[in-house]
ROGUKE-340718 format. One record per residue: residue in three letters; residue number from 1; x, y, z of N, C-alpha, C, O in turn. Coordinates in Angstrom, 2 decimals, decimal comma. Layout:
! ROGUKE-340718
KEMAR; ala; NUM; X; Y; Z; X; Y; Z; X; Y; Z; X; Y; Z
...
//
This chain:
! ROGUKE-340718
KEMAR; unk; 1; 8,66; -12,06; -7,34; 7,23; -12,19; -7,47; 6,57; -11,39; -6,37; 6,94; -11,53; -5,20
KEMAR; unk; 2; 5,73; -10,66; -6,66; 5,04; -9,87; -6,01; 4,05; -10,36; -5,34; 3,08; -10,74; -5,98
KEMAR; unk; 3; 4,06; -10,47; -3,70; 2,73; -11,30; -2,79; 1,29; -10,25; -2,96; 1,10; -9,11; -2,54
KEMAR; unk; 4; 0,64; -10,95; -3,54; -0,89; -10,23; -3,88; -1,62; -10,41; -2,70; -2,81; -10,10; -2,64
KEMAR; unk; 5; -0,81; -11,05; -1,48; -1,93; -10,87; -0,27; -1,32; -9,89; 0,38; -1,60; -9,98; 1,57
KEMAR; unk; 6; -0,62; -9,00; 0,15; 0,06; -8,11; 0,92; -0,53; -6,71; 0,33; -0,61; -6,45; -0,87
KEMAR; unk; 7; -0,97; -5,77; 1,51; -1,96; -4,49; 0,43; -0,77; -3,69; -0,41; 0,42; -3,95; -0,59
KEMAR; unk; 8; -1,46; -2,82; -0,74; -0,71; -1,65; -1,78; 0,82; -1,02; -0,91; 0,99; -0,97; 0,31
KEMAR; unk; 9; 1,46; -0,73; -1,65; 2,63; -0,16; -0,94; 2,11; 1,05; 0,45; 1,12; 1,66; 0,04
KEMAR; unk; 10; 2,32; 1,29; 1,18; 2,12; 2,33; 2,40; 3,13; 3,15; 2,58; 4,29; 2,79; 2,45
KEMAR; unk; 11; 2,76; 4,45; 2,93; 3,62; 5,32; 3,46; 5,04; 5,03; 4,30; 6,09; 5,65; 4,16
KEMAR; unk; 12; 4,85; 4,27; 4,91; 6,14; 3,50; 6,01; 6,80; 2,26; 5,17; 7,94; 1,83; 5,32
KEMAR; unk; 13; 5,67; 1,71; 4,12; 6,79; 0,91; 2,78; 8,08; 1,77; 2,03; 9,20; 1,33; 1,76
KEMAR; unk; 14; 7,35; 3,54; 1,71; 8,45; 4,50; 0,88; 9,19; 4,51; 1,82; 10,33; 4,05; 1,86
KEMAR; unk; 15; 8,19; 5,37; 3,22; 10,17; 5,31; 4,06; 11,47; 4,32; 4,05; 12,61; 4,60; 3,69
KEMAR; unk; 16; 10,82; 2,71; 4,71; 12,06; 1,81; 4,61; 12,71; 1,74; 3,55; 13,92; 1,48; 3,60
KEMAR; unk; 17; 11,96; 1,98; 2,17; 12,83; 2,38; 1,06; 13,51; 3,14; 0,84; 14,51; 3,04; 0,12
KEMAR; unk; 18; 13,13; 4,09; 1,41; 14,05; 5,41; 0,69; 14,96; 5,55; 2,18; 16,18; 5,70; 2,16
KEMAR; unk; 19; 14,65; 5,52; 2,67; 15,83; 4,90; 3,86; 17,04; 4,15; 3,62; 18,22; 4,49; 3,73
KEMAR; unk; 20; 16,37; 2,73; 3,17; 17,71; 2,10; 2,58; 18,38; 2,19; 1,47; 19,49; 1,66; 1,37
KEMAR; unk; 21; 17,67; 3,02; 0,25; 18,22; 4,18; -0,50; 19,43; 5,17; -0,42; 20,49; 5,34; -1,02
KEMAR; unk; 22; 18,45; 5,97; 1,04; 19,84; 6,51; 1,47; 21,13; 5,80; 2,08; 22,19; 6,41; 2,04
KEMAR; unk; 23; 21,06; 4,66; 2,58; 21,67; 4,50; 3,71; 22,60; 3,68; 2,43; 23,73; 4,15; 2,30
KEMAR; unk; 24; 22,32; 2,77; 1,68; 22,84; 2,42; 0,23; 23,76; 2,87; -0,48; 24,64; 2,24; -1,04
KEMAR; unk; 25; 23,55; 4,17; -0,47; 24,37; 5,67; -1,56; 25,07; 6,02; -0,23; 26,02; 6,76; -0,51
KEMAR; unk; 26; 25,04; 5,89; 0,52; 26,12; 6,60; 1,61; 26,98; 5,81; 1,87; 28,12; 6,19; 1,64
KEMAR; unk; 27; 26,79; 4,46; 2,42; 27,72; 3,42; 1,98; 28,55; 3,02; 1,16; 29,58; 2,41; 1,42
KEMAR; unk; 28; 28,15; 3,34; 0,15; 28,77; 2,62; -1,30; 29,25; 3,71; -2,21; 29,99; 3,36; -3,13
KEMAR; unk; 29; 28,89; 5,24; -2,06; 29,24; 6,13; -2,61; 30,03; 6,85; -1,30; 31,26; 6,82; -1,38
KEMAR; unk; 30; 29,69; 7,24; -0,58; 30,54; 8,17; 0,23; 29,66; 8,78; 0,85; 28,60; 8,25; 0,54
KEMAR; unk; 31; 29,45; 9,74; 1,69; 28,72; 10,69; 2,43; 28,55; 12,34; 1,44; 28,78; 13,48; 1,85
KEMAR; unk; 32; 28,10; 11,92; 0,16; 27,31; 13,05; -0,78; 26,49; 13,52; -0,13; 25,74; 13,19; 0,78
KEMAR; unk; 33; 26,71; 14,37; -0,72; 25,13; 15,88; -0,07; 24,21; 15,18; -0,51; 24,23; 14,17; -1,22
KEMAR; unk; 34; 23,15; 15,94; 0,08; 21,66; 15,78; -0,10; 21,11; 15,90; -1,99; 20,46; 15,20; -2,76
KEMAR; unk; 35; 21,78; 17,11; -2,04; 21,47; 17,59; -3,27; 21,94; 17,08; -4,55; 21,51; 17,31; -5,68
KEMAR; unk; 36; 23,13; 16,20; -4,08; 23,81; 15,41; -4,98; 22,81; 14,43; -5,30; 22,31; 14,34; -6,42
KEMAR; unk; 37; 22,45; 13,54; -4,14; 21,22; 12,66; -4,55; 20,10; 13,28; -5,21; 19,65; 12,62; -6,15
KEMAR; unk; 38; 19,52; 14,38; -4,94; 18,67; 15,27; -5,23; 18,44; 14,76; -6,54; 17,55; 14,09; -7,07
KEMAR; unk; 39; 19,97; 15,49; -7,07; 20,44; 15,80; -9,12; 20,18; 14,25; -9,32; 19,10; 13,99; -9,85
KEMAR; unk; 40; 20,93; 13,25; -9,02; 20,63; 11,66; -9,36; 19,53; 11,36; -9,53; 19,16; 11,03; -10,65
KEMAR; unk; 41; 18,75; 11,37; -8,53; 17,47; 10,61; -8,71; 16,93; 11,55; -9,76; 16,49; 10,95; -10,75
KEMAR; unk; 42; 16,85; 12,87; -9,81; 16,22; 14,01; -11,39; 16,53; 12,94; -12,42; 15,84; 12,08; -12,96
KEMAR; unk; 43; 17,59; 13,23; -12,49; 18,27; 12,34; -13,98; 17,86; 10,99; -14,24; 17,58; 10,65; -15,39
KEMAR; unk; 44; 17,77; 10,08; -13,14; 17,59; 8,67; -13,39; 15,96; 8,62; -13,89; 15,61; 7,83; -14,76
KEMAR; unk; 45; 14,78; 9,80; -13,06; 13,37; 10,14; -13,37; 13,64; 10,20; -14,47; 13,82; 9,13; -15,06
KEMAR; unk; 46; 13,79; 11,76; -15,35; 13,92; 12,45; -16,36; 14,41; 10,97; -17,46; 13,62; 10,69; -18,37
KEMAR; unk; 47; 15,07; 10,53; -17,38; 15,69; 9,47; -17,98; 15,01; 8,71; -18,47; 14,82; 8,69; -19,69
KEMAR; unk; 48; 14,46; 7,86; -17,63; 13,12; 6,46; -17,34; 12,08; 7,42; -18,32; 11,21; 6,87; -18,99
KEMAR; unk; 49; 12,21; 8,56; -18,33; 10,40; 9,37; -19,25; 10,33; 9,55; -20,38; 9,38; 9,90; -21,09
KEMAR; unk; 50; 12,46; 9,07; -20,85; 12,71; 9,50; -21,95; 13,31; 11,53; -22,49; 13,55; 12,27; -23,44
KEMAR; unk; 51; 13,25; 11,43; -20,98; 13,91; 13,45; -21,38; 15,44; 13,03; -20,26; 15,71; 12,31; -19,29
KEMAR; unk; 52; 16,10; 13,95; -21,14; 17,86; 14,44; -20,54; 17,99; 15,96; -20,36; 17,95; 16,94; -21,10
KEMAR; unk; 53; 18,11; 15,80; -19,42; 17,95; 17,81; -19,33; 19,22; 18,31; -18,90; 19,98; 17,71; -18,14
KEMAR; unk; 54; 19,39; 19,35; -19,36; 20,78; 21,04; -19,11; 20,93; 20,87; -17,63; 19,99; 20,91; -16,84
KEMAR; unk; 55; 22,21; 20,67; -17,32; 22,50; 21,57; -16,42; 21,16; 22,78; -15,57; 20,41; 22,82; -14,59
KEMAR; unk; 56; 21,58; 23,64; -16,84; 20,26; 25,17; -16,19; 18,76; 24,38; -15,68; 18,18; 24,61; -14,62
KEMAR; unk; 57; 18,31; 23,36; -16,79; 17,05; 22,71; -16,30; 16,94; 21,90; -14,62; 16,19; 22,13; -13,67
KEMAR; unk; 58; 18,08; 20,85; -14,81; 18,24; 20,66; -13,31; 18,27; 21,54; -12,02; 17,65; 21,35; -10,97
KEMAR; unk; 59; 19,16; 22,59; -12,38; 18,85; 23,68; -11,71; 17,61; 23,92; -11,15; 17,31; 23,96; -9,96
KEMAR; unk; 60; 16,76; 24,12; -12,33; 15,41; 24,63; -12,36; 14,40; 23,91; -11,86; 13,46; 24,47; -11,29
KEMAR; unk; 61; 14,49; 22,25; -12,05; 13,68; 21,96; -11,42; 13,42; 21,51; -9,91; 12,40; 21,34; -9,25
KEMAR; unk; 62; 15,21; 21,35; -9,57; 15,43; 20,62; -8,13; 15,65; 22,07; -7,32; 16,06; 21,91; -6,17
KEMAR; unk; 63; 15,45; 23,53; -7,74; 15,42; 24,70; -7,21; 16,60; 24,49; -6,18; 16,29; 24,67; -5,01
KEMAR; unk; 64; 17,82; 24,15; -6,42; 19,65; 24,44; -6,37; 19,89; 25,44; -7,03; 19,46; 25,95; -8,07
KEMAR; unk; 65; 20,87; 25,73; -6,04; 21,44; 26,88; -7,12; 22,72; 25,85; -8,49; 23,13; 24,70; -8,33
KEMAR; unk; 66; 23,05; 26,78; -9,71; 23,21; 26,27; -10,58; 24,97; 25,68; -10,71; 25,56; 24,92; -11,48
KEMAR; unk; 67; 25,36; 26,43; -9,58; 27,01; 26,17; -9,07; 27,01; 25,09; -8,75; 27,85; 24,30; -9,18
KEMAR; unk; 68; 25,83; 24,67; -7,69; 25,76; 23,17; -6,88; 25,89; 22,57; -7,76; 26,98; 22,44; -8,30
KEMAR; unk; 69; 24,61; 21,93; -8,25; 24,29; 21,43; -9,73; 25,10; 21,07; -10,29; 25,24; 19,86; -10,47
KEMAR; unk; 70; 26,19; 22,20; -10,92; 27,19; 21,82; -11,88; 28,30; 21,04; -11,18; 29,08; 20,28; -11,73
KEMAR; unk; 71; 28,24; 21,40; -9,68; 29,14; 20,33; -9,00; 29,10; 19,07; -8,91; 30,03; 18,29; -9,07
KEMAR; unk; 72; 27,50; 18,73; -8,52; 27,08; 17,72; -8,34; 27,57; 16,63; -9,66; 28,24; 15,60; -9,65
KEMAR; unk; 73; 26,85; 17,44; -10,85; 27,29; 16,57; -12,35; 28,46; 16,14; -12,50; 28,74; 15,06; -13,02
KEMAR; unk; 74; 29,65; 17,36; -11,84; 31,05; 16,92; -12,63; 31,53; 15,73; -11,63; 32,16; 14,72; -11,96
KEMAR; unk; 75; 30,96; 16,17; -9,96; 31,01; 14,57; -9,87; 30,97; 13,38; -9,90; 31,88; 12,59; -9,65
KEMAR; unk; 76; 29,77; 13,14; -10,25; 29,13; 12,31; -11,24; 30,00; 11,74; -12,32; 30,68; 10,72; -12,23
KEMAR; unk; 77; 29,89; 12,62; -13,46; 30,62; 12,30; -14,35; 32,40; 11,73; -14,02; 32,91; 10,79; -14,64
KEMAR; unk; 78; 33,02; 12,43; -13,09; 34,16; 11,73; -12,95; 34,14; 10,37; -11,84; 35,05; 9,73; -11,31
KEMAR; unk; 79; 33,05; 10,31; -11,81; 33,19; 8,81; -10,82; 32,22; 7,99; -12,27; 31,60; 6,99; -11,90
KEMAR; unk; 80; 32,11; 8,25; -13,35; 31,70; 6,73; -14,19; 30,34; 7,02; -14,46; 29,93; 6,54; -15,52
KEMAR; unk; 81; 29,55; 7,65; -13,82; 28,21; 7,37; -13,68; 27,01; 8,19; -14,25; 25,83; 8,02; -13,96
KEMAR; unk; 82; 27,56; 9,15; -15,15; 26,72; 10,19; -15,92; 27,75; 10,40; -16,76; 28,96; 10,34; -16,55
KEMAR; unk; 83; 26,98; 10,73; -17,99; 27,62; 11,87; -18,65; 26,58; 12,81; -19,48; 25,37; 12,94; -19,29
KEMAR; unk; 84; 27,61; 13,58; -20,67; 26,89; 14,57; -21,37; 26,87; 14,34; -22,73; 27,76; 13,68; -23,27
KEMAR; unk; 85; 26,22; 14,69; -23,17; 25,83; 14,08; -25,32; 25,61; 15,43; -25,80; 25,01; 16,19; -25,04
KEMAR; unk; 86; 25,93; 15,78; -26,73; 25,30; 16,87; -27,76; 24,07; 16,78; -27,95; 23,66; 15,66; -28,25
KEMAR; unk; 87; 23,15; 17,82; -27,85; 21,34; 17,48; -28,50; 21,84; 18,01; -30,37; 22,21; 18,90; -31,13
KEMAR; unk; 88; 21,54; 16,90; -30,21; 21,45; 16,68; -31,91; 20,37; 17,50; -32,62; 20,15; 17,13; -33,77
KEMAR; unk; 89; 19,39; 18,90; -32,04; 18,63; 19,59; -32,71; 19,59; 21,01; -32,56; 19,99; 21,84; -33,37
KEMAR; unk; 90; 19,74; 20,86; -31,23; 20,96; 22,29; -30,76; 21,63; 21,75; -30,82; 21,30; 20,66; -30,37
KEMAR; unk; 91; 23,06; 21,75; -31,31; 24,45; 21,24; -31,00; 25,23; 22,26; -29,65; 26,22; 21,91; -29,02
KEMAR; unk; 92; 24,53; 23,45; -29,46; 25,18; 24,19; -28,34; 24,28; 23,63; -26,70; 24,82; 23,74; -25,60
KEMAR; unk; 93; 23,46; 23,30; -26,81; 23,16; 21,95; -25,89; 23,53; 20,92; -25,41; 23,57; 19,96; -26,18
KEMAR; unk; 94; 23,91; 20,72; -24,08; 24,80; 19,35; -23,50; 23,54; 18,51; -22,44; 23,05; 18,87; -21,37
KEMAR; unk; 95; 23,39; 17,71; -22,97; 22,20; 16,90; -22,40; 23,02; 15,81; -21,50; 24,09; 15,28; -21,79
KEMAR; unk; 96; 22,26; 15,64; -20,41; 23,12; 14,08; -19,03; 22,11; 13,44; -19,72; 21,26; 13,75; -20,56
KEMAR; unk; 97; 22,58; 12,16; -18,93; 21,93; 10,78; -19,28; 23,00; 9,86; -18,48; 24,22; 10,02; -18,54
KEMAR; unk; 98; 22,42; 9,01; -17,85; 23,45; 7,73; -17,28; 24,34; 7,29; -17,84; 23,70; 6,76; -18,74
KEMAR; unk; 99; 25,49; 7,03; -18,08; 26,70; 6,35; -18,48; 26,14; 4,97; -18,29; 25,25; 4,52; -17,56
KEMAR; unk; 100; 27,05; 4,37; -19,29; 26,22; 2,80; -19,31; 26,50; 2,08; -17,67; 25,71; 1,34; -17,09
KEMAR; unk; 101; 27,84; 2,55; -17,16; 28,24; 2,22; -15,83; 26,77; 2,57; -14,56; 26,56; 2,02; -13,48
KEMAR; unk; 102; 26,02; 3,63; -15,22; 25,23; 4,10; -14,56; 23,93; 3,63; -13,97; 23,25; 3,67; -12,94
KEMAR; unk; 103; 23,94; 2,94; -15,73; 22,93; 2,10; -16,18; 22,93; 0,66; -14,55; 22,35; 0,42; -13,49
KEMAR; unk; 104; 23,79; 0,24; -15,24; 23,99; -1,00; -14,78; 23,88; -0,69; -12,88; 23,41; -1,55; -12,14
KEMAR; unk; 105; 24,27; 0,32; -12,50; 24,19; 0,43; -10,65; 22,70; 0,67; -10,89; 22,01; 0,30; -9,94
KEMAR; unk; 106; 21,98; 1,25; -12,01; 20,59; 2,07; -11,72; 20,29; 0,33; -11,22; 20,40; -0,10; -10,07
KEMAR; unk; 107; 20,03; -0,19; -12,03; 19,49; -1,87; -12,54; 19,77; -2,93; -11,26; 19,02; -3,81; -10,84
KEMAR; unk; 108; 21,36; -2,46; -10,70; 21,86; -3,11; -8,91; 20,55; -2,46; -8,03; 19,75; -3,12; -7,37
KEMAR; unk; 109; 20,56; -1,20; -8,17; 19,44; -0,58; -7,22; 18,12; -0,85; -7,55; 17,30; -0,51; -6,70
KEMAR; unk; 110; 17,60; -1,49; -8,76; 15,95; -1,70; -8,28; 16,44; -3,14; -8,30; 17,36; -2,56; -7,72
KEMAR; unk; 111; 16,67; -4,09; -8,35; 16,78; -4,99; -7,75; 17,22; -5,36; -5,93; 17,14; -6,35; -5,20
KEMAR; unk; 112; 17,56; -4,38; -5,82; 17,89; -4,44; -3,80; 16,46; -3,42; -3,45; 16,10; -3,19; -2,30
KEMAR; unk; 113; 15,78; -2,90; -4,65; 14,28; -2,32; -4,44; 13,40; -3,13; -4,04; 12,74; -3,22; -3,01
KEMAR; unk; 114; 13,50; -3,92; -5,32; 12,07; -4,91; -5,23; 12,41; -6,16; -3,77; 11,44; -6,45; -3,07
KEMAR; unk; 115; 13,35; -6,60; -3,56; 14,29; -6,91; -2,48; 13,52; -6,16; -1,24; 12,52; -6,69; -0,76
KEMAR; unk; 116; 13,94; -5,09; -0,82; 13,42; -4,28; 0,28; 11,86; -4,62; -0,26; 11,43; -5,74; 0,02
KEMAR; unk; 117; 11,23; -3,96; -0,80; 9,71; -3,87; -0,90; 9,17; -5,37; -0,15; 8,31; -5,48; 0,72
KEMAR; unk; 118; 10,20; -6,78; -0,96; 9,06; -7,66; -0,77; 10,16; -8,13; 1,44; 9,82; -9,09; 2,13
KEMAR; unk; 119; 11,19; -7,21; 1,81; 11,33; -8,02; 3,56; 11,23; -6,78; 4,46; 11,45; -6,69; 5,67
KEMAR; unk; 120; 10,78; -5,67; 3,42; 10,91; -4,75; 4,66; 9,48; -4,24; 5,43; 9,29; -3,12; 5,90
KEMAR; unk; 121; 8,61; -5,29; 5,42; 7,17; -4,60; 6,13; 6,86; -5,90; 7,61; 6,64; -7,10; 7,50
KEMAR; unk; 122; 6,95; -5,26; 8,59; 6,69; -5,99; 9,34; 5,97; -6,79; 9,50; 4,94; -6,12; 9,47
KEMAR; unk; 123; 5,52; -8,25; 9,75; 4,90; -8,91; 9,58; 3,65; -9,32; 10,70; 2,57; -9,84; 10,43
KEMAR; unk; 124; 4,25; -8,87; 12,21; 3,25; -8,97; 13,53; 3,34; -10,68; 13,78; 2,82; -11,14; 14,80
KEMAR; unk; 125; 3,94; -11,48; 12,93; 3,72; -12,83; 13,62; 5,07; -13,44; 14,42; 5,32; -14,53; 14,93
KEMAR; unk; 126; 5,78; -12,27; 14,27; 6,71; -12,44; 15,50; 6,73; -12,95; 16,76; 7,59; -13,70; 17,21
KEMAR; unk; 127; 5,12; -12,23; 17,70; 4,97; -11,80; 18,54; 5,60; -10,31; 19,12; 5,05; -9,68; 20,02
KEMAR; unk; 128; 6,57; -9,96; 18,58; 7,09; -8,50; 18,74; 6,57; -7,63; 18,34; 5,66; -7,76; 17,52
KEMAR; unk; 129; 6,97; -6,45; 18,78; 6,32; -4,87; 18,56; 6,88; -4,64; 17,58; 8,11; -4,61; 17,53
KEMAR; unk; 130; 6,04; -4,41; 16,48; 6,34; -3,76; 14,56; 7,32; -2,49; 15,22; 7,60; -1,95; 14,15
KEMAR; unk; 131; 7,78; -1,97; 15,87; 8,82; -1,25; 15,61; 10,15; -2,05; 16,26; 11,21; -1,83; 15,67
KEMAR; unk; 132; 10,19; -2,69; 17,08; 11,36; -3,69; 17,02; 11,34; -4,27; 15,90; 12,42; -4,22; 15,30
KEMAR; unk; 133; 10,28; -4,95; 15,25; 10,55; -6,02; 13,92; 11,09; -4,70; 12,47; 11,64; -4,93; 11,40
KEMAR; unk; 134; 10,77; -3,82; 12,89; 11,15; -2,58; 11,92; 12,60; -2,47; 11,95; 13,35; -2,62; 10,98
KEMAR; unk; 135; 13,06; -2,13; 13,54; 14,51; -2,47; 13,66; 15,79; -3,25; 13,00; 16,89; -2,98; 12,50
KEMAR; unk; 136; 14,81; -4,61; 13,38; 15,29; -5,72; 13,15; 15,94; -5,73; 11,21; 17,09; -5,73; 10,78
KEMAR; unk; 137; 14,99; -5,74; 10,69; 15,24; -5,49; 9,23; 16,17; -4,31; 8,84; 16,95; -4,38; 7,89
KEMAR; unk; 138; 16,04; -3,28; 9,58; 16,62; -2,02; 9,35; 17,92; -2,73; 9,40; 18,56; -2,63; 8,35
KEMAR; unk; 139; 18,48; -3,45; 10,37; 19,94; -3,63; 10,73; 19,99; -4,69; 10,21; 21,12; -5,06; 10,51
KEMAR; unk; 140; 19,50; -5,55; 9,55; 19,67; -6,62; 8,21; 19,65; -5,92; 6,92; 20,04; -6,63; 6,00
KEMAR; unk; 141; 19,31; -4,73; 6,59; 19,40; -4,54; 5,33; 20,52; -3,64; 5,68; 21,22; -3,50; 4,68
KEMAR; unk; 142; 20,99; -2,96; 6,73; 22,07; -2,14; 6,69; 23,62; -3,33; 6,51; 24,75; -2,90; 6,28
KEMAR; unk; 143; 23,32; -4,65; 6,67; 24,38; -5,54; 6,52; 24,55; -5,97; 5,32; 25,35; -6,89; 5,16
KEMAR; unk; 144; 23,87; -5,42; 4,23; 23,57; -5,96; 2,83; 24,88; -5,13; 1,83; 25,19; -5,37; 0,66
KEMAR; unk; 145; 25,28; -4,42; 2,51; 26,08; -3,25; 1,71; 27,21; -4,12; 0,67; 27,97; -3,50; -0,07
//
């Protein structure tokens, strides 16, 4: 449940998120490139909008070169977590999309989202300095792994 006395998400709300985002996927996946996450989060977007895009498109839009890219995918794909479908208008078209395995970590991760969103904003009734109480959470959610 979402606290309606708490304002709109803030700039320093995305960071602790995407912080423990990263810190999440590095843990639990391994120490992937940047760009690997890059291609993931494309796909999981692209996905959620209802579009699966090429290889070449990923490329194109995360401006990687198309070697990376194709690295990134086949890793992916051999750890469970993507794959490729025929486009059923082109059949010479190979469209990604999450593997149902994929599905299901996407679904682990916004739930440790909404999680972070509603313990990771400092509160000031500590008495402590919001960047110790920033700390503090940082190294409680880094124990969550």
């Amino acid at each position: 449940m979402i606290d309606t006395n708490k304002p709109d998400l803030t700039t320093d709300d995305v960071y602790v998120m995407f912080w423990r985002l990263v810190q999440m996927a590095v843990h639990r996946y391994g120490s992937h490139p940047t760009g690997e996450l890059l291609i993931v989060l494309t796909i999981v977007l692209l996905d959620r909008a209802g579009y699966n895009p090429t290889v070449t498109e990923l490329a194109e839009i995360t401006n990687l070169p198309k070697s990376s890219v194709s690295r990134y995918v086949s890793t992916e794909m051999a750890n469970g977590f993507l794959e490729e479908v025929i486009d059923s208008r082109d059949r010479r078209r190979r469209l990604l999309q999450p593997s149902a395995q994929g599905r299901a970590e996407l679904e682990r991760h916004r739930v440790e989202v909404r999680d972070i969103a509603q313990r990771a904003r400092p509160t000031g009734d500590l008495g402590s300095h919001p960047g110790e109480q920033l700390k503090a959470i940082m190294q409680e959610l880094a124990k969550t792994n």
